[in-house]
C-alpha positions as CSV (number, residue, x, y, z in Angstrom):
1,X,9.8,-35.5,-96.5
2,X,7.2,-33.6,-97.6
3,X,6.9,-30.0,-96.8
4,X,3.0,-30.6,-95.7
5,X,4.0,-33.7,-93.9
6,X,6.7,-31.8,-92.4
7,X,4.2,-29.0,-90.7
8,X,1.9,-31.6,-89.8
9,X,4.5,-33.4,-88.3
10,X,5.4,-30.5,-86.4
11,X,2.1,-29.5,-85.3
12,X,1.3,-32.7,-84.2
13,X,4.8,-33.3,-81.9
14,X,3.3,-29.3,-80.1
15,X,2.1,-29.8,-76.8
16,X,-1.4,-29.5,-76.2
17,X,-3.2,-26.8,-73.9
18,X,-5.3,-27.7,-71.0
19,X,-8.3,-25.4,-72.5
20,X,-7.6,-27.1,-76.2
21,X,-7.9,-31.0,-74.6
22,X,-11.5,-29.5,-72.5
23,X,-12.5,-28.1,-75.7
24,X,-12.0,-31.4,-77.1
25,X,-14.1,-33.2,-74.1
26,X,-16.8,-31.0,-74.7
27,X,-16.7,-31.2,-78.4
28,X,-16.7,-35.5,-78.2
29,X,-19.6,-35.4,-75.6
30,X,-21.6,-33.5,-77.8
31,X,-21.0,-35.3,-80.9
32,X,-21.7,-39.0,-78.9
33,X,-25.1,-37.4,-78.0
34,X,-26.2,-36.2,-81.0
35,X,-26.2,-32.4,-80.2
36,X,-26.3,-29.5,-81.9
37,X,-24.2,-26.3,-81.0
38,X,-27.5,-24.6,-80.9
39,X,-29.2,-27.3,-78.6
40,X,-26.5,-27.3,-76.4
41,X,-27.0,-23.4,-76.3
42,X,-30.2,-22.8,-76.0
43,X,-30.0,-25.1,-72.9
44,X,-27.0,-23.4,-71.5
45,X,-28.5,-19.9,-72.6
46,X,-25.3,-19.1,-73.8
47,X,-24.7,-18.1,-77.8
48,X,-23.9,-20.4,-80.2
49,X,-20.8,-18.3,-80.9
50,X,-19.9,-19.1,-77.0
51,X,-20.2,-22.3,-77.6
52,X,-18.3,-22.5,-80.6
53,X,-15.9,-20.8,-79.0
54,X,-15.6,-23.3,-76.2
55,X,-15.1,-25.9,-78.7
56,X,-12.2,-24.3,-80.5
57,X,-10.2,-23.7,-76.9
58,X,-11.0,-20.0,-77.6
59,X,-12.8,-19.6,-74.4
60,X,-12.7,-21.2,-71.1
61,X,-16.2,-22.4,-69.8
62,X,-16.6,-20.6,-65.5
63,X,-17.5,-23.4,-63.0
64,X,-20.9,-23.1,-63.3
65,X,-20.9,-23.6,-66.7
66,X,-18.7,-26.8,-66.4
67,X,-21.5,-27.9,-64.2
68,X,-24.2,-27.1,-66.3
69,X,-22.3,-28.6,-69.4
70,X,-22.1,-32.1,-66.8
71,X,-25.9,-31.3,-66.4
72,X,-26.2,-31.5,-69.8
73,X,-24.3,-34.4,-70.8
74,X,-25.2,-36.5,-67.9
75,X,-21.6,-37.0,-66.7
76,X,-19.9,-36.0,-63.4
77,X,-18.7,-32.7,-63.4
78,X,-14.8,-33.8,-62.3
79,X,-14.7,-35.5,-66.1
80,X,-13.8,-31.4,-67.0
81,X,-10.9,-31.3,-64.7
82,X,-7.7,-33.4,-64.4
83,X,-6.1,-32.0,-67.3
84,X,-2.9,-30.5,-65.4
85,X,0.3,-32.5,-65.7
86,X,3.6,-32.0,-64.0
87,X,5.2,-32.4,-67.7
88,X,4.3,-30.4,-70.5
89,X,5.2,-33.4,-73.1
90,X,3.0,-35.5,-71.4
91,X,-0.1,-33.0,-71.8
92,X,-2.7,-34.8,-74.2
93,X,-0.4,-38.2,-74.5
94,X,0.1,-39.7,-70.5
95,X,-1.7,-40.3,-68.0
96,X,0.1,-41.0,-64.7
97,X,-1.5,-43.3,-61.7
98,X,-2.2,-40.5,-59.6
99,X,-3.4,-38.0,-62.1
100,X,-6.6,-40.4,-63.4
101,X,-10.0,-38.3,-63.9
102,X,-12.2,-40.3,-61.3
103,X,-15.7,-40.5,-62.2
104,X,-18.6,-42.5,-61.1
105,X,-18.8,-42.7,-57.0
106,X,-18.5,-45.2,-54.5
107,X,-22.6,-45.2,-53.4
108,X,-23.3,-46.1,-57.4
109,X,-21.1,-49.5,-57.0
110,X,-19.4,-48.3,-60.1
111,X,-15.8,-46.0,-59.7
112,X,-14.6,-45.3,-63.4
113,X,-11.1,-43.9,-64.2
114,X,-10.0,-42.5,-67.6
115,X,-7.2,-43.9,-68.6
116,X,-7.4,-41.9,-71.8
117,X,-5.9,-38.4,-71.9
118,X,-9.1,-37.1,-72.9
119,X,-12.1,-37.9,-75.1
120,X,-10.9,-36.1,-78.7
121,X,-9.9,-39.5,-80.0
122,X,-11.5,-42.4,-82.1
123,X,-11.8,-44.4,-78.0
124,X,-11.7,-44.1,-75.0
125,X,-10.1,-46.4,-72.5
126,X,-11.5,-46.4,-68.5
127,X,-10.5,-48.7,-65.5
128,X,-13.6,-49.8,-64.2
129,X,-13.8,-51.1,-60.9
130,X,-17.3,-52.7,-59.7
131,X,-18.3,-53.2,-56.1
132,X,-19.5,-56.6,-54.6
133,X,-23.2,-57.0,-55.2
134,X,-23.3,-53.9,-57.7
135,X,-25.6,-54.2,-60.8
136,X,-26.9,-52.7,-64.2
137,X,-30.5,-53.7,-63.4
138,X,-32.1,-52.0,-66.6
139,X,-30.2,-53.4,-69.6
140,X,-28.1,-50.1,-71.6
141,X,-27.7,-49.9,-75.4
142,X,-25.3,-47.1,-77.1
143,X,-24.3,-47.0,-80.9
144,X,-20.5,-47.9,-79.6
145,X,-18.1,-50.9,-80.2
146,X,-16.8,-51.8,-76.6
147,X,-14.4,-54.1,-75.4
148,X,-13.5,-54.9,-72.1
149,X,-10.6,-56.9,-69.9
150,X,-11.1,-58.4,-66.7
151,X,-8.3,-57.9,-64.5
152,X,-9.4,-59.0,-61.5
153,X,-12.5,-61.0,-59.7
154,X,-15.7,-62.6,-60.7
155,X,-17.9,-60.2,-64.2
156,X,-21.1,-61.5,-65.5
157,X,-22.0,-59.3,-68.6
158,X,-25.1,-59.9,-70.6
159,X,-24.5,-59.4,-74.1
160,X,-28.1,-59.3,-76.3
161,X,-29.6,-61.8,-73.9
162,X,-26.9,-63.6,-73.4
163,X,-24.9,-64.0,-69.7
164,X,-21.5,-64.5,-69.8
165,X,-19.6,-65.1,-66.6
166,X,-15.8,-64.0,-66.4
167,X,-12.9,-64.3,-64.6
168,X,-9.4,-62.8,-64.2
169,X,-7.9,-62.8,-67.8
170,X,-11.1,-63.4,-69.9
171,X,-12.2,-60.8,-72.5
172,X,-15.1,-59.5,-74.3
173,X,-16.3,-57.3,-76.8
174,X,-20.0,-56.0,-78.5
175,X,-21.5,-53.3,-80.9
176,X,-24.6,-51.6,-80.9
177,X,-26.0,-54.3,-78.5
178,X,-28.1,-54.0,-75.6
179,X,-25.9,-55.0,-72.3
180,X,-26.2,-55.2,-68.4
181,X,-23.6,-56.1,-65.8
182,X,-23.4,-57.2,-62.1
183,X,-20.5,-58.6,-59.9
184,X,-21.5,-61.4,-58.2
185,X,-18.4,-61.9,-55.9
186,X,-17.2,-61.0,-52.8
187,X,-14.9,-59.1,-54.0
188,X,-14.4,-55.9,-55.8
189,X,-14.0,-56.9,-59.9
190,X,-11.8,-54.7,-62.1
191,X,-12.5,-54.4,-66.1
192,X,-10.6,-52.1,-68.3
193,X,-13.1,-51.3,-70.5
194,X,-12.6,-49.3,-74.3
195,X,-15.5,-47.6,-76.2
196,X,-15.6,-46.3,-79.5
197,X,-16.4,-43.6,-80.0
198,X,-16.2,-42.1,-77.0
199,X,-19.6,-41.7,-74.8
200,X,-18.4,-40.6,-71.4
């Protein structure tokens, strides 16, 4: 084997720090929006050498910066934390049951779960698990490829003015498209849902 393939074999098989798979959260988030280090600074007033930092794993972001990073970004603060694992192998690469960064809340009808080990990659993969009655009422559009499986209960998606009712098994996938979704059951409906690249 080649000794460049051989070091980036190596590197690559090297557990992954808590601060290094944050870094690579914040960096993804970023990216998905469109943001600058120096936008992103300026609205943190922080440096753009901070932030840089922050994106390398050089330097670990206080709370209140986590929060104002979520402010930022528009997602729940708890996406930042989660990273501990009770195996240092498994750091970056599993993601155990119990150890699932919740996001979303139980009053917005949507509870989200990443099932990803963090958002560095090309996707990201989340358990999505809709209340009876909850809706998207204004349709959303993102510059994404999704796909989604329904694992259990009743899913209507509307797909570029399209409905589309599914049921336990049935499967689905868009780009660059303008959706909504409601549950209309009884029933709590459970999609795993993947998007590329990752948004949340």
């Amino acid at each position: 084997m080649p000794a460049s393939l051989l070091r980036q074999s190596s590197a690559e098989s090297q557990p992954v720090s808590a601060d290094m798979l944050l870094a690579r959260d914040v960096r993804a988030l970023r990216k998905s929006r469109g943001l600058t280090l120096s936008e992103i600074a300026l609205r943190l007033g922080r440096s753009v050498g901070w932030m840089s930092q922050v994106e390398r794993g050089l330097s670990r972001p206080s709370i209140g910066d986590l929060r104002a990073l979520a402010d930022v970004f528009g997602v729940p603060v708890s996406l930042f934390f989660g990273h501990e694992v009770p195996d240092e192998t498994e750091r970056g690469v599993v993601v155990r049951a119990g150890r699932r960064r919740l996001l979303g809340t139980s009053e917005s009808g949507l509870i989200e779960e990443l099932l990803s080990p963090d958002l560095g990659g090309s996707f990201e993969m989340l358990r999505s698990e809709f209340a009876p009655g909850a809706e998207l009422k204004s349709p959303a559009m993102r510059p994404t490829e999704e796909a989604g499986y329904v694992v259990s209960g009743r899913f209507d998606i509307e797909i570029d003015g399209n409905w589309h009712r599914l049921t336990e098994g049935d499967s689905f996938r868009f780009g660059g498209k303008r959706f909504r979704w409601k549950n209309p059951g009884a029933e709590p409906a459970v999609v795993i849902w993947v998007v590329s690249p990752p948004v949340y």
